[in-house]
C-alpha positions in Angstrom: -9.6 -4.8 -6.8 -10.4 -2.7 -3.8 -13.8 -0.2 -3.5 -14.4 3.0 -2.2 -17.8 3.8 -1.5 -18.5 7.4 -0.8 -21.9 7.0 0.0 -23.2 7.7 -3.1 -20.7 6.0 -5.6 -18.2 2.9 -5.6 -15.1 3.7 -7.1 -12.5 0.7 -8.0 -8.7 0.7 -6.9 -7.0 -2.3 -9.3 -3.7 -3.7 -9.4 -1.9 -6.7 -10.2 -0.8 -9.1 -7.3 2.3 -9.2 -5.9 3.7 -13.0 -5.4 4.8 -12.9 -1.8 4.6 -14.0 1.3 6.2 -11.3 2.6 3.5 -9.4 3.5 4.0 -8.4 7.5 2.8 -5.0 7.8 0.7 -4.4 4.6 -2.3 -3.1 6.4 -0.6 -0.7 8.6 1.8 0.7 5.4 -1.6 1.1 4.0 -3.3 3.2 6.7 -0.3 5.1 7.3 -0.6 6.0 3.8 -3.6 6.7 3.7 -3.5 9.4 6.4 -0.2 10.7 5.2 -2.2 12.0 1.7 -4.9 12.8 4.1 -2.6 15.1 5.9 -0.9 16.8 2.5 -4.6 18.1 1.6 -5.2 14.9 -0.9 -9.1 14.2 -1.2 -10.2 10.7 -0.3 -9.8 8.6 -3.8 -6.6 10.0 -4.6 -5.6 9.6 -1.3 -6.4 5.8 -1.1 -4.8 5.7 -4.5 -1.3 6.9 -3.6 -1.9 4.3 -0.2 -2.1 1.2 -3.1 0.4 2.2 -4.8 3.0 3.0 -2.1 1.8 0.2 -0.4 2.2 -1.9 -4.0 5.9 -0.9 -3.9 6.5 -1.9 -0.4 5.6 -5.4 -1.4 7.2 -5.8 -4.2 10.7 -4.8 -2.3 9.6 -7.1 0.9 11.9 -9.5 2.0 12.7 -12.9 3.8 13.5 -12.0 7.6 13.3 -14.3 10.2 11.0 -17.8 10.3 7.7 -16.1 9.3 5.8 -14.1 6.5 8.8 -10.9 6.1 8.1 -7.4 6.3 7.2 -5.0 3.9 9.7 -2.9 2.6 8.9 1.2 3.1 12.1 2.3 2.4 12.0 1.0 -1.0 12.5 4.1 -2.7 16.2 3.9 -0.9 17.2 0.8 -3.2 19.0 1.4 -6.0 18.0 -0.8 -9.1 
C-alpha cells in the first residue's frame, strides 16, 4: 500500500505484489507516469493512480536480461496475449 498525503488527508494506493526480480526501472516508470497524467490535466490522486497501475503492468511483463535484476517492461501494452 502506498499514501498520498495532501496535507490535509492520506489517501491509500493498494495492489497486489508482483513476484519478480525484475524490477530495474520501477521508480523512474513510476515518475514518468506520474508526470505524464500530470501533463494530460489528471489531478494528483488520479494521477498517482494511473502511475501504479501502469507501472503494475510494467512489472508484471518484465523480463530476465542480462546477469542482474531485468528491466521493466513499458511497452507491454505491445504484447499480444
Amino acid at each position: 500500500t502506498d499514501l498520498l498525503f495532501d496535507g490535509t488527508t492520506f489517501q491509500e494506493f493498494t495492489a497486489g505484489r508482483i513476484a519478480t526480480g525484475n524490477d530495474h526501472g520501477g521508480g523512474d516508470t513510476l515518475a514518468a507516469a506520474v508526470a505524464c497524467a500530470l501533463a494530460h490535466g489528471y489531478p494528483v490522486p488520479e494521477a498517482v493512480a494511473f502511475g501504479k497501475e501502469w507501472t503494475r503492468r510494467c512489472l508484471a511483463a518484465a523480463y530476465d536480461l542480462g546477469a542482474g535484476h531485468g528491466p521493466v517492461s513499458p511497452l507491454w501494452r505491445l504484447h499480444l496475449s
